[in-house]
Gaussian input, Z-matrix of N, CA and C with variables (Angstrom, degrees):
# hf/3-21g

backbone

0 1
 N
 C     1     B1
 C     2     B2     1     A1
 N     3     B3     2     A2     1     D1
 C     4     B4     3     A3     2     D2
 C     5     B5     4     A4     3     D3
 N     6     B6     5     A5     4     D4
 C     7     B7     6     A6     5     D5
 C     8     B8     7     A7     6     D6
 N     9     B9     8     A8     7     D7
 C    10    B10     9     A9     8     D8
 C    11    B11    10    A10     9     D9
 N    12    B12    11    A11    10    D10
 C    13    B13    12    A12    11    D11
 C    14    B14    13    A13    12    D12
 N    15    B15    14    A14    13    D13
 C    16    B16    15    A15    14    D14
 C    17    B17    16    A16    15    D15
 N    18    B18    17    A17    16    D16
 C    19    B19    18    A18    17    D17
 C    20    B20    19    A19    18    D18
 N    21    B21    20    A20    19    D19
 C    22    B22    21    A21    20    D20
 C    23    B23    22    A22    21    D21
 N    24    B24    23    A23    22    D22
 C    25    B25    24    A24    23    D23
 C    26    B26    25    A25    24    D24
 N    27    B27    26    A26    25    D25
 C    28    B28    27    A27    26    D26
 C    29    B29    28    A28    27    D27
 N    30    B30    29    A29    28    D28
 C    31    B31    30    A30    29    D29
 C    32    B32    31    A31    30    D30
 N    33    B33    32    A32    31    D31
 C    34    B34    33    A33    32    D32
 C    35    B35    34    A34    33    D33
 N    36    B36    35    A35    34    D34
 C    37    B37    36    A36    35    D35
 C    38    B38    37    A37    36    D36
 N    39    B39    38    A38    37    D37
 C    40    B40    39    A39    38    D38
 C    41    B41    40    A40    39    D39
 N    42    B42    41    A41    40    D40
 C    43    B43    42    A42    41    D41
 C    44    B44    43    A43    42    D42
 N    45    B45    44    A44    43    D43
 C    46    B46    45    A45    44    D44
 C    47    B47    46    A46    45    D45
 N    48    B48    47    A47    46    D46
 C    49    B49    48    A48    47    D47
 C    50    B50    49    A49    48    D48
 N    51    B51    50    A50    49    D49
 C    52    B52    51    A51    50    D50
 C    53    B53    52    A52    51    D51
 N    54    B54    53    A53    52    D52
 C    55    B55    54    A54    53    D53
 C    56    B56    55    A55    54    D54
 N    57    B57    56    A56    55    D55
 C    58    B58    57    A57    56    D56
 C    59    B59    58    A58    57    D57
 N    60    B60    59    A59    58    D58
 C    61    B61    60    A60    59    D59
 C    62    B62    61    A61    60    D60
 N    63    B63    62    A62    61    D61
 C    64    B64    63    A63    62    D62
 C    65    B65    64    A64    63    D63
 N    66    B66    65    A65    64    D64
 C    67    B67    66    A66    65    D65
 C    68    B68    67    A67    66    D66
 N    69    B69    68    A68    67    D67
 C    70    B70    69    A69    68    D68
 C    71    B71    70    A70    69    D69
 N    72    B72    71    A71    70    D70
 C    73    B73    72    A72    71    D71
 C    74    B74    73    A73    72    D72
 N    75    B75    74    A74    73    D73
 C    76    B76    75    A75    74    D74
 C    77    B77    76    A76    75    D75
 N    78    B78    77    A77    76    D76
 C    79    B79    78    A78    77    D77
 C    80    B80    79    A79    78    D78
 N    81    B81    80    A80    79    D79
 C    82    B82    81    A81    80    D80
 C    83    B83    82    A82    81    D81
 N    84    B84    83    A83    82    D82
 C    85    B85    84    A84    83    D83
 C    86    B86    85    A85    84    D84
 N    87    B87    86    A86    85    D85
 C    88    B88    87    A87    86    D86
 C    89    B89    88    A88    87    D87
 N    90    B90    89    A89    88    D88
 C    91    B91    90    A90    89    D89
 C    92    B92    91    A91    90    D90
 N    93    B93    92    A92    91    D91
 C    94    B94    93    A93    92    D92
 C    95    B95    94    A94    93    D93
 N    96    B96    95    A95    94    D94
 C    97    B97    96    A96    95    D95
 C    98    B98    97    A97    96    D96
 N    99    B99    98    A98    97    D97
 C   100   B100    99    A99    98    D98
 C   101   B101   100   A100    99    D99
 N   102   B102   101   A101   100   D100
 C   103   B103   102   A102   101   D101
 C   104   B104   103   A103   102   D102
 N   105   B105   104   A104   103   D103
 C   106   B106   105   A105   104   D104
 C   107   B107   106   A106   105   D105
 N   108   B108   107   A107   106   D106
 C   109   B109   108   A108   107   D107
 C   110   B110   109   A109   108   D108
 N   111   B111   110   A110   109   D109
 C   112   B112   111   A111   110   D110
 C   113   B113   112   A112   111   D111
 N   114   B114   113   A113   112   D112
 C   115   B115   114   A114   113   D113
 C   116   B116   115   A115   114   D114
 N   117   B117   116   A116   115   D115
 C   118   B118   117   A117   116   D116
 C   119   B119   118   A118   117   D117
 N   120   B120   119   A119   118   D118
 C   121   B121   120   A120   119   D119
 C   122   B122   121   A121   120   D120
 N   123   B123   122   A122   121   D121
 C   124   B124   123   A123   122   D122
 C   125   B125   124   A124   123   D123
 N   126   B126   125   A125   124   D124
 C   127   B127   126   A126   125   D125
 C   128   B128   127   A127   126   D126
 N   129   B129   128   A128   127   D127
 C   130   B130   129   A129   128   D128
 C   131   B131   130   A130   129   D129
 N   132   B132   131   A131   130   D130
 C   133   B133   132   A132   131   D131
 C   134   B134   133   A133   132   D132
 N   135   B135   134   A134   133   D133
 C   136   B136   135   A135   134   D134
 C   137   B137   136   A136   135   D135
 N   138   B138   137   A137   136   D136
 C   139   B139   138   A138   137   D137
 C   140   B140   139   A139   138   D138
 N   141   B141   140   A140   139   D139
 C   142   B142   141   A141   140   D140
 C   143   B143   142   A142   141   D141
 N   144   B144   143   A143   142   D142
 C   145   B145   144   A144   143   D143
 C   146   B146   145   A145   144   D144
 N   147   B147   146   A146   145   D145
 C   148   B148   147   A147   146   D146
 C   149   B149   148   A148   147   D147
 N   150   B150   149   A149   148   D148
 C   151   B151   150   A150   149   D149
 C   152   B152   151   A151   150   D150
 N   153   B153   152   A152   151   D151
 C   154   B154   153   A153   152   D152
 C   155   B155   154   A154   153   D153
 N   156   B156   155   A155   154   D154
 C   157   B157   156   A156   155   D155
 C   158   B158   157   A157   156   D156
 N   159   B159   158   A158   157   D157
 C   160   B160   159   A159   158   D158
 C   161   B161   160   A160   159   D159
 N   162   B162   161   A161   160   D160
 C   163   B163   162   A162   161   D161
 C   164   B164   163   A163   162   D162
 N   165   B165   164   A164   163   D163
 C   166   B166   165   A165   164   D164
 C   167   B167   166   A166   165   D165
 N   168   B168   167   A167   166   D166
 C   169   B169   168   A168   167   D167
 C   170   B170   169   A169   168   D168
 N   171   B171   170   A170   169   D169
 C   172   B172   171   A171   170   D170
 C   173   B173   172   A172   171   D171
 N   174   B174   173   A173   172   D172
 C   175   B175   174   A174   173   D173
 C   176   B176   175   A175   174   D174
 N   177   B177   176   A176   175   D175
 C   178   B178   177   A177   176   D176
 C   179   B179   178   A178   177   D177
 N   180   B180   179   A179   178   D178
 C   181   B181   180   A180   179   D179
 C   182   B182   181   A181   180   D180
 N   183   B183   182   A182   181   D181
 C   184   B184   183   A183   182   D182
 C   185   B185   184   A184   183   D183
 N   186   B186   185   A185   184   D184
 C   187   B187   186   A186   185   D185
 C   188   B188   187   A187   186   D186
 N   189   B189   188   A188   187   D187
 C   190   B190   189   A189   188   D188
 C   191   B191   190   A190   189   D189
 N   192   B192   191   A191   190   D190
 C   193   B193   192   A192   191   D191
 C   194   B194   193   A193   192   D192
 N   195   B195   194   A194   193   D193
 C   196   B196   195   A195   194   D194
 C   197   B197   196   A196   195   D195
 N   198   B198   197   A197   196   D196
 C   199   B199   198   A198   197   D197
 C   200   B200   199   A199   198   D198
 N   201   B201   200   A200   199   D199
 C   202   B202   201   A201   200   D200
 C   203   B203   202   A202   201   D201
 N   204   B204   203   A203   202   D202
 C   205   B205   204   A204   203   D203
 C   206   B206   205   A205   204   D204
 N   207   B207   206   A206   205   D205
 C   208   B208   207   A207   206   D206
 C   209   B209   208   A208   207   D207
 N   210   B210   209   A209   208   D208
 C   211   B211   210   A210   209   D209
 C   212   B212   211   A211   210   D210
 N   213   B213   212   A212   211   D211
 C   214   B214   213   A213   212   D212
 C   215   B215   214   A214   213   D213
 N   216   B216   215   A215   214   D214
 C   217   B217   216   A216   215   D215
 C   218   B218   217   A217   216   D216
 N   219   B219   218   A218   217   D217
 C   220   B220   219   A219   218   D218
 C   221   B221   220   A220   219   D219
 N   222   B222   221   A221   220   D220
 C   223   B223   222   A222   221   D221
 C   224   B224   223   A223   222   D222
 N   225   B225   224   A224   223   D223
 C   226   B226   225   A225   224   D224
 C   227   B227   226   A226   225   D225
 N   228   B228   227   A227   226   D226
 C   229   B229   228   A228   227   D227
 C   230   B230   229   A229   228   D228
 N   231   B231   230   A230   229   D229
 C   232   B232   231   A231   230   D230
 C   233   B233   232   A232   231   D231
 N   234   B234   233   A233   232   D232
 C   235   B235   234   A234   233   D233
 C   236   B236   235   A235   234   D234
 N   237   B237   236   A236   235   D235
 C   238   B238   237   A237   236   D236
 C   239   B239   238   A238   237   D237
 N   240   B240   239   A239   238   D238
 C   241   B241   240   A240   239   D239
 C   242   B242   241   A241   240   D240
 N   243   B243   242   A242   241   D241
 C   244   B244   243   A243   242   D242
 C   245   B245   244   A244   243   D243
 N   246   B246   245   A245   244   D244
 C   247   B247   246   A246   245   D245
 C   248   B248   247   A247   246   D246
 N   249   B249   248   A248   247   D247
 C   250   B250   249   A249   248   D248
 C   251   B251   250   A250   249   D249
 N   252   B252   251   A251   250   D250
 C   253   B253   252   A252   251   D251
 C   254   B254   253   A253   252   D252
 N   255   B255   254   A254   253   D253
 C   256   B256   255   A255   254   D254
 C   257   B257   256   A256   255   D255
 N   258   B258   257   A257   256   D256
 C   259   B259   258   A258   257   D257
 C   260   B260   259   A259   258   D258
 N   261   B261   260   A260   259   D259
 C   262   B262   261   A261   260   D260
 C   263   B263   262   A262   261   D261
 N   264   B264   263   A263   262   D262
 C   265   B265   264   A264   263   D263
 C   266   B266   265   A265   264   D264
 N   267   B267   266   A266   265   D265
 C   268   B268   267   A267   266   D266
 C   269   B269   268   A268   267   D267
 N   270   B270   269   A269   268   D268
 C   271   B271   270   A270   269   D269
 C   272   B272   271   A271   270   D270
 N   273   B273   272   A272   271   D271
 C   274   B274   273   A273   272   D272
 C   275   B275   274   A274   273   D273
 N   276   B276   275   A275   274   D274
 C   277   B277   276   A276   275   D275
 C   278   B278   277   A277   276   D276
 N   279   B279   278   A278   277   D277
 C   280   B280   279   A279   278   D278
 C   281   B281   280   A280   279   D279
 N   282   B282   281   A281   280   D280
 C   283   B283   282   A282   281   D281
 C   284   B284   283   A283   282   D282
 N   285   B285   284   A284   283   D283
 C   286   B286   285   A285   284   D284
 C   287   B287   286   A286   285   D285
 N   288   B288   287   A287   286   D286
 C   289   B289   288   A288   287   D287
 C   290   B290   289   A289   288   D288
 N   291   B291   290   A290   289   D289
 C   292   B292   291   A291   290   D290
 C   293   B293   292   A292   291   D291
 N   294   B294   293   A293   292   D292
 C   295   B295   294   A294   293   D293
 C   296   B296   295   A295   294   D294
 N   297   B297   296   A296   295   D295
 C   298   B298   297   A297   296   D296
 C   299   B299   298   A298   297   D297
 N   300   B300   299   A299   298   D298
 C   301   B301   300   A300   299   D299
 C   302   B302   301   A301   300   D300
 N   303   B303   302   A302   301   D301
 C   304   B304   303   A303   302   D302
 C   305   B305   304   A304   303   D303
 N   306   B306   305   A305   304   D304
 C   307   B307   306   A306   305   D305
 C   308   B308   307   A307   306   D306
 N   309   B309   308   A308   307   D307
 C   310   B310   309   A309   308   D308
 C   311   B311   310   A310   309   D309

   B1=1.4457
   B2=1.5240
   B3=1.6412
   B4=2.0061
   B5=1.6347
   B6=1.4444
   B7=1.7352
   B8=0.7966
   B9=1.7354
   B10=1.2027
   B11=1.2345
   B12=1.9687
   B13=1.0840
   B14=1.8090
   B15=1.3837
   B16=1.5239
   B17=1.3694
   B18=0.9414
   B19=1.3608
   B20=1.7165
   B21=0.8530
   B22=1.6674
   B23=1.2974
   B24=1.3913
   B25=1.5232
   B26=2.3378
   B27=1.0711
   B28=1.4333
   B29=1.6942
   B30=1.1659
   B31=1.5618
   B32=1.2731
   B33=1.3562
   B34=1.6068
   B35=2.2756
   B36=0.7943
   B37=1.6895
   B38=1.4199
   B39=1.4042
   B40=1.1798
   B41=1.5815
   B42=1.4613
   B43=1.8836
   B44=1.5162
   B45=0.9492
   B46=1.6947
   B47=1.4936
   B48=2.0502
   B49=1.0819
   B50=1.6250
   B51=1.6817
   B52=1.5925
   B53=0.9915
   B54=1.6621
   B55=1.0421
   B56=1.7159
   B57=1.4276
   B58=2.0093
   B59=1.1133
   B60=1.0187
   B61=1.5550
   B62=1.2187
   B63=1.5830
   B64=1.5630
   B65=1.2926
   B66=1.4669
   B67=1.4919
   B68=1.2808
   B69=1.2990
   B70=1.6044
   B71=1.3631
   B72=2.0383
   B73=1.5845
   B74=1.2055
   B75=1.4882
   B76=1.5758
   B77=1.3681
   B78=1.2886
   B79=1.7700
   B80=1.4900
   B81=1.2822
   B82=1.5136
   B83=2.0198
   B84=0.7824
   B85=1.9054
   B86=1.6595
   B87=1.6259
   B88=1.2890
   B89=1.5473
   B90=1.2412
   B91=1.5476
   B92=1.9455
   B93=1.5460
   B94=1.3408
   B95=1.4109
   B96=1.1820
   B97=1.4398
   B98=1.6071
   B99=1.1725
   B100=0.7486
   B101=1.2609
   B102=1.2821
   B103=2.0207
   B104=1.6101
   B105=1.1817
   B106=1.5965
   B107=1.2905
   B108=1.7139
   B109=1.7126
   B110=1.5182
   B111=1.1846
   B112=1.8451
   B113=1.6409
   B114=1.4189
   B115=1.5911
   B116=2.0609
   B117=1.1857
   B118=1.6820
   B119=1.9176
   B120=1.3511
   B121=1.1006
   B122=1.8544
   B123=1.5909
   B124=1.1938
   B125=1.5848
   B126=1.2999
   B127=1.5404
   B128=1.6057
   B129=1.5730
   B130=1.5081
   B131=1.2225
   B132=1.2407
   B133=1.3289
   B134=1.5007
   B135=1.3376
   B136=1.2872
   B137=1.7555
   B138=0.8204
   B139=1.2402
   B140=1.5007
   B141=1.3483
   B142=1.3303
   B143=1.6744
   B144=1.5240
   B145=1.6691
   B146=1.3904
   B147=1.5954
   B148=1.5538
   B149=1.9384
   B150=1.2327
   B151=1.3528
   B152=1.5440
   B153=1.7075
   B154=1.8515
   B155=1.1640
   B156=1.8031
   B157=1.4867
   B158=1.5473
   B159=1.6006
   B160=1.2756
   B161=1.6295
   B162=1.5037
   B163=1.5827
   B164=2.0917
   B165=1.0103
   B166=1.4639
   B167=1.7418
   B168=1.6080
   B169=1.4534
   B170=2.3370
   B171=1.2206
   B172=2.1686
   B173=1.1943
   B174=1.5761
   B175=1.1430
   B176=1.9673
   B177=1.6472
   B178=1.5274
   B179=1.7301
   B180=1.5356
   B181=2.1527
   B182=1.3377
   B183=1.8282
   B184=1.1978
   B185=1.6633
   B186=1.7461
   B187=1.4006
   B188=1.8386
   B189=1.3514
   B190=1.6922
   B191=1.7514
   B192=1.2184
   B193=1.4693
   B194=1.4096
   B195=1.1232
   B196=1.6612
   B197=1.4228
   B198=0.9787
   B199=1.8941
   B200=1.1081
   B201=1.5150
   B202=1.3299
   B203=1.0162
   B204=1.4539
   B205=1.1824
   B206=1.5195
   B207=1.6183
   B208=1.5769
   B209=1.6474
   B210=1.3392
   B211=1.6241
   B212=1.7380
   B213=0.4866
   B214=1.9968
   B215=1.2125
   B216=1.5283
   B217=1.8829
   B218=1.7428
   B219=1.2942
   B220=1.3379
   B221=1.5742
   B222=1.4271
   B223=1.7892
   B224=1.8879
   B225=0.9242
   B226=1.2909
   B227=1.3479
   B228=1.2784
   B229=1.5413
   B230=1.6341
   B231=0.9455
   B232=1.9712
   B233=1.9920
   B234=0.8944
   B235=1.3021
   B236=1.7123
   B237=1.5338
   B238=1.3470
   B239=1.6630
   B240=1.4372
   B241=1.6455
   B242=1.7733
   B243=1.0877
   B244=1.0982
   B245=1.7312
   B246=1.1396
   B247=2.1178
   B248=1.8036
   B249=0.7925
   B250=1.6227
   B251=1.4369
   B252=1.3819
   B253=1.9145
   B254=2.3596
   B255=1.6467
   B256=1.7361
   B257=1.1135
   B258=1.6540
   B259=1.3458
   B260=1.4183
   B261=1.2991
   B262=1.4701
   B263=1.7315
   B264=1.1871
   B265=1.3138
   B266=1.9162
   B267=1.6350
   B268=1.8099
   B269=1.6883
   B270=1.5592
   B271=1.2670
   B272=1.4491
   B273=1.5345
   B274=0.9819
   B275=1.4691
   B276=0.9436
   B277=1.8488
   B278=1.8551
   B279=1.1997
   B280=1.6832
   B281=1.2403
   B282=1.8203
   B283=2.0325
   B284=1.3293
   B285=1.2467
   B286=1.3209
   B287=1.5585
   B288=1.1052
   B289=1.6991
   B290=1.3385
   B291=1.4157
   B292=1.0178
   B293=1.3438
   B294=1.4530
   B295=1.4226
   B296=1.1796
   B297=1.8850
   B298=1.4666
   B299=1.6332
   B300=1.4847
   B301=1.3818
   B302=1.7414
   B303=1.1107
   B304=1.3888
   B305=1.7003
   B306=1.5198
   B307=1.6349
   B308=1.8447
   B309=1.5726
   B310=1.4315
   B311=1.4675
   A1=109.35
   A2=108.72
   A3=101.38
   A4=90.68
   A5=82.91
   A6=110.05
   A7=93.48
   A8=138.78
   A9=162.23
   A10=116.07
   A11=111.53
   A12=116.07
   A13=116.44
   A14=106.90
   A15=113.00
   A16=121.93
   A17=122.62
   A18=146.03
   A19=90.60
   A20=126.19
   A21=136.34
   A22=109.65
   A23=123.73
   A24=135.85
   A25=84.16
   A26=106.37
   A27=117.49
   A28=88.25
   A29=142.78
   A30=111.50
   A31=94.92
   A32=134.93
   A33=125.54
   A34=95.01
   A35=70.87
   A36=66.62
   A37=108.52
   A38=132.70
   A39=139.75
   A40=115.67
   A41=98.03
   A42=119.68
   A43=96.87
   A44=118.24
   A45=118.91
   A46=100.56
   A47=109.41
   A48=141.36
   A49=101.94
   A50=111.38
   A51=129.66
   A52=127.85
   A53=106.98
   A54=118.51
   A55=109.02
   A56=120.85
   A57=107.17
   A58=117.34
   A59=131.66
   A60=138.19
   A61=114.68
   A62=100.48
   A63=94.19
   A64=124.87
   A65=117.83
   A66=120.85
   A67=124.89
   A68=115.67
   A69=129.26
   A70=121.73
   A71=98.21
   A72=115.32
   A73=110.24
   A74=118.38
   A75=128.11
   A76=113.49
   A77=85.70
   A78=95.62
   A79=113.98
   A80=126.52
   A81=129.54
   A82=85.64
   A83=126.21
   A84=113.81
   A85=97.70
   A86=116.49
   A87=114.39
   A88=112.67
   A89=99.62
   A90=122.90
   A91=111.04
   A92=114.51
   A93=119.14
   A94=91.33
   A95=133.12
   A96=158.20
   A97=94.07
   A98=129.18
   A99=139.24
   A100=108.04
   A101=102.94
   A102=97.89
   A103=117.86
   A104=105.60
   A105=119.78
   A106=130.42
   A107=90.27
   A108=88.20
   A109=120.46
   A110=95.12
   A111=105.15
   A112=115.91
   A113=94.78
   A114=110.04
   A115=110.56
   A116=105.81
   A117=121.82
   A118=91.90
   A119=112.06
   A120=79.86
   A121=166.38
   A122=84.97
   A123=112.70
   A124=118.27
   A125=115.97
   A126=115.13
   A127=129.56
   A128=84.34
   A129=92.40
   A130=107.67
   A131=151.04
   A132=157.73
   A133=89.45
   A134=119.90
   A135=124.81
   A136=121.27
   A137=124.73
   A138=143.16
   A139=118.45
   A140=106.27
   A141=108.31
   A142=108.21
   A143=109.46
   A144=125.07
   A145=100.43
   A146=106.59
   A147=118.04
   A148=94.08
   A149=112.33
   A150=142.24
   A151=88.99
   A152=98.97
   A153=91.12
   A154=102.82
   A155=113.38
   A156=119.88
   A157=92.40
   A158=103.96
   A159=109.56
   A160=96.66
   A161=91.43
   A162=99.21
   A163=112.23
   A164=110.95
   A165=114.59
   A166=105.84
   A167=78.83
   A168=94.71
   A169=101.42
   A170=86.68
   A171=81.28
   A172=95.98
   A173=124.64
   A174=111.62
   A175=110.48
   A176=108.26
   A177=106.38
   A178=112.63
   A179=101.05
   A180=82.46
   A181=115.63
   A182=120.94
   A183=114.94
   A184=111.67
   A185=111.35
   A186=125.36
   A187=93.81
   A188=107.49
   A189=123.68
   A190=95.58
   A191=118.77
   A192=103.78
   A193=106.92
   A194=120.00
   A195=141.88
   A196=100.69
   A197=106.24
   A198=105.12
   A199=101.44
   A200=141.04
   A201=112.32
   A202=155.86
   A203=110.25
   A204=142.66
   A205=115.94
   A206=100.79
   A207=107.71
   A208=119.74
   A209=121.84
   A210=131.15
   A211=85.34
   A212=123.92
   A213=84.89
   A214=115.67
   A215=112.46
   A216=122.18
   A217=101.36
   A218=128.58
   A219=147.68
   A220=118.09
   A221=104.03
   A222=118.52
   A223=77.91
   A224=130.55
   A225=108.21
   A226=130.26
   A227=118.31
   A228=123.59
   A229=107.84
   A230=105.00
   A231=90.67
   A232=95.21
   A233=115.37
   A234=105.45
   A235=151.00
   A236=83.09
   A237=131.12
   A238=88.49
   A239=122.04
   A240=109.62
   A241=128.23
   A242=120.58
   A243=142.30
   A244=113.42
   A245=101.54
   A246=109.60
   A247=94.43
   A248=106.02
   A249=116.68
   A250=107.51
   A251=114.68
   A252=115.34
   A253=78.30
   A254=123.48
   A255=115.75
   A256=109.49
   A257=133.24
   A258=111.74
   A259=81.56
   A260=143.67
   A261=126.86
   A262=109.11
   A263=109.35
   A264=107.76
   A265=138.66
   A266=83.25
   A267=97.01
   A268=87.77
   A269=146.31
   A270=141.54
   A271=101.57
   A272=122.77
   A273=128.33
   A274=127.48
   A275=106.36
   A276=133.28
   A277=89.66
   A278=108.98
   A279=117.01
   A280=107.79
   A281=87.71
   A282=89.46
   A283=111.20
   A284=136.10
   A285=134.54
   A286=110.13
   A287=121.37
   A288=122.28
   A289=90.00
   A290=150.60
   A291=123.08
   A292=149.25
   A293=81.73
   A294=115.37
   A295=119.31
   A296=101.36
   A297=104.82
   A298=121.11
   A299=121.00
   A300=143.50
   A301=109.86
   A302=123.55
   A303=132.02
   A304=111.82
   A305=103.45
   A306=98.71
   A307=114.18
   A308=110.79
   A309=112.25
   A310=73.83
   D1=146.93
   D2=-174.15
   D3=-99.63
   D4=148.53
   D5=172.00
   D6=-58.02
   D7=145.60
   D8=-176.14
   D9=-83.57
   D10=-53.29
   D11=-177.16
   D12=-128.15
   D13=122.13
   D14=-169.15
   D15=-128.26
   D16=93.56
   D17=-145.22
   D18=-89.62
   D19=-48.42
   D20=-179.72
   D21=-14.12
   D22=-51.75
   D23=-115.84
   D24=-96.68
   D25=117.73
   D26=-169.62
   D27=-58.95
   D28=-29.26
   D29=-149.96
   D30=-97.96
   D31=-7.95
   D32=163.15
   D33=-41.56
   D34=-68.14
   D35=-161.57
   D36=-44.27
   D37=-56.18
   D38=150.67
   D39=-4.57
   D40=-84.09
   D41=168.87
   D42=-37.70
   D43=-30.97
   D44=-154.67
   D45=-69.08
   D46=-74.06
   D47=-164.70
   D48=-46.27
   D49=-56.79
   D50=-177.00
   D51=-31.81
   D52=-65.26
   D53=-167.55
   D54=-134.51
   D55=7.32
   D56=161.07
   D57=104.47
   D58=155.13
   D59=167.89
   D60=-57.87
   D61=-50.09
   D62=-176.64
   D63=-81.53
   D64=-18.72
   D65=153.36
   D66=-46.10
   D67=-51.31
   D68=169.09
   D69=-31.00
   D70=-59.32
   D71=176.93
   D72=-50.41
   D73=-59.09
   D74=-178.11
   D75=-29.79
   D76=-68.85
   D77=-168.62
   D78=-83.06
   D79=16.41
   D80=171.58
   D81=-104.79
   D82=-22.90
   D83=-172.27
   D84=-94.68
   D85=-20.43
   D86=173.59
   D87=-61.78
   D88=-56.62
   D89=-171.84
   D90=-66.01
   D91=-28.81
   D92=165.58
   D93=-56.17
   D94=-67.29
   D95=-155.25
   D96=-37.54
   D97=-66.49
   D98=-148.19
   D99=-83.93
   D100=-66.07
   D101=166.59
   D102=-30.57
   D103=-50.15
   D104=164.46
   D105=-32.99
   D106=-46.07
   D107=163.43
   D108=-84.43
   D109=-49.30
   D110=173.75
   D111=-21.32
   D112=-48.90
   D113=-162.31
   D114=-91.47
   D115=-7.89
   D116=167.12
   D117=-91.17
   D118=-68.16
   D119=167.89
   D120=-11.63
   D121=-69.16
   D122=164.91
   D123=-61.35
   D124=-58.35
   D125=144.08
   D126=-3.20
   D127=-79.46
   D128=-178.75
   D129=-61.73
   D130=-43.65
   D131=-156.99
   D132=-64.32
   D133=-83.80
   D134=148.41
   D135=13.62
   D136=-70.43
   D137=-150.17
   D138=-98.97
   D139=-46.69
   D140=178.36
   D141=-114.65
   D142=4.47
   D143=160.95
   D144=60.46
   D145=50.23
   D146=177.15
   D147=-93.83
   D148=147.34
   D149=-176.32
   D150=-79.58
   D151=155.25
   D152=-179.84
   D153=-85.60
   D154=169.58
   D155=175.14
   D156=-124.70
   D157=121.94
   D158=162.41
   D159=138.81
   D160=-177.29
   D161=175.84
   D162=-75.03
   D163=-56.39
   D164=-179.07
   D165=-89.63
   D166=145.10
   D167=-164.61
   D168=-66.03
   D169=-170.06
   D170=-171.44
   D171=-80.18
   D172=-41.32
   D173=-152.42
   D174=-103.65
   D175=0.51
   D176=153.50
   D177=-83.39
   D178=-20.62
   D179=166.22
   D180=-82.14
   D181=-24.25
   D182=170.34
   D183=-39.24
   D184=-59.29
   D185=-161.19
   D186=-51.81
   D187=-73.90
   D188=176.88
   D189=-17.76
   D190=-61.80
   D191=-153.48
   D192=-79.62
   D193=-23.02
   D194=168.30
   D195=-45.37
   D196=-46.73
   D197=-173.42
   D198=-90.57
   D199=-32.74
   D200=152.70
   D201=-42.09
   D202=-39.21
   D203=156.14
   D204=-40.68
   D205=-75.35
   D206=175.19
   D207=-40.68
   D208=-37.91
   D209=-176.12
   D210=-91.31
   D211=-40.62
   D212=179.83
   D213=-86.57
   D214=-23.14
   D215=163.02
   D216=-51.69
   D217=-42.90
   D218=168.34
   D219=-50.21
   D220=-41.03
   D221=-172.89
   D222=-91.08
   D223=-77.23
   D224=-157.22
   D225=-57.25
   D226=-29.32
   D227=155.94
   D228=-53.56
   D229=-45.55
   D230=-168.59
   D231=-74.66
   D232=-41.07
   D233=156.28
   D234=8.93
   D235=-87.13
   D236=-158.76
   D237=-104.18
   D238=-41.52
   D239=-166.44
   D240=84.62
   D241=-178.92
   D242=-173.49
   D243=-47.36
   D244=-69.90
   D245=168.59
   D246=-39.31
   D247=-81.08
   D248=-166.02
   D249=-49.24
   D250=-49.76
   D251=178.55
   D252=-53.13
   D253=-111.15
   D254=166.92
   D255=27.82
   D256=-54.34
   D257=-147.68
   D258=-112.75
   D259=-21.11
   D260=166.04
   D261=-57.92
   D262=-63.33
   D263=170.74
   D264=-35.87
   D265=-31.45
   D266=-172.40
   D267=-96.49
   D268=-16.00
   D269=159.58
   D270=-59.72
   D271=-62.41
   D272=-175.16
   D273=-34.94
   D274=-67.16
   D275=-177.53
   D276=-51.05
   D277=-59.24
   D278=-174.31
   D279=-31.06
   D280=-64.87
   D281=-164.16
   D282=-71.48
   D283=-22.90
   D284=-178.65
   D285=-78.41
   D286=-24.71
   D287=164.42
   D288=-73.21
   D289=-53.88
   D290=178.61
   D291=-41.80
   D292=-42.57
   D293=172.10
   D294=-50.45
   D295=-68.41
   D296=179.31
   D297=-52.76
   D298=-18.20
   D299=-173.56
   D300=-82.06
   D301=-34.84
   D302=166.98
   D303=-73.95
   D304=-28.92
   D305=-168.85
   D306=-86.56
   D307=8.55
   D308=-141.95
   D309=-104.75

């Protein structure tokens, strides 16, 4: 299974310095955005058992936007730091007790 969160990777800071926090934000709600569609997409494909349109199949742009996602989920943790990496974790743990609590 891949580590989720990898703080290692030098161009977070890089990305950081370049272009801003608030650039970062932008383009991390772009990139939600997008998975968003990917994944209605895929849905629909799903659903009404439409064939894909385009060059890449639905569910390799699903993956594509997934990793976008993950590297700016990545830029904002290195960010933000240690409390904030904690409070993903203490969300985390929550919803999955929830989880496991809805599935019983």
């Amino acid at each position: 299974m891949m580590q989720m969160i990898n703080l290692d990777n030098p161009i977070y800071k890089k990305a950081l310095k370049l272009k801003g926090e608030l650039s970062q934000l932008i383009i991390s709600a772009e990139e939600a955005s997008e998975l968003n569609h990917a994944l209605l997409k895929l849905i629909r494909n799903m659903v009404f058992e439409e064939p894909d349109c385009g060059k890449k199949s639905t569910k390799i742009k699903v993956a594509e936007e997934i990793a976008d996602v993950l590297i700016l989920i990545e830029q904002l943790c290195y960010n933000y730091g240690d409390d904030f990496i904690q409070q993903i974790k203490d969300f985390k743990g929550y919803k999955l007790q929830r989880l496991e609590k809805r599935l019983k």
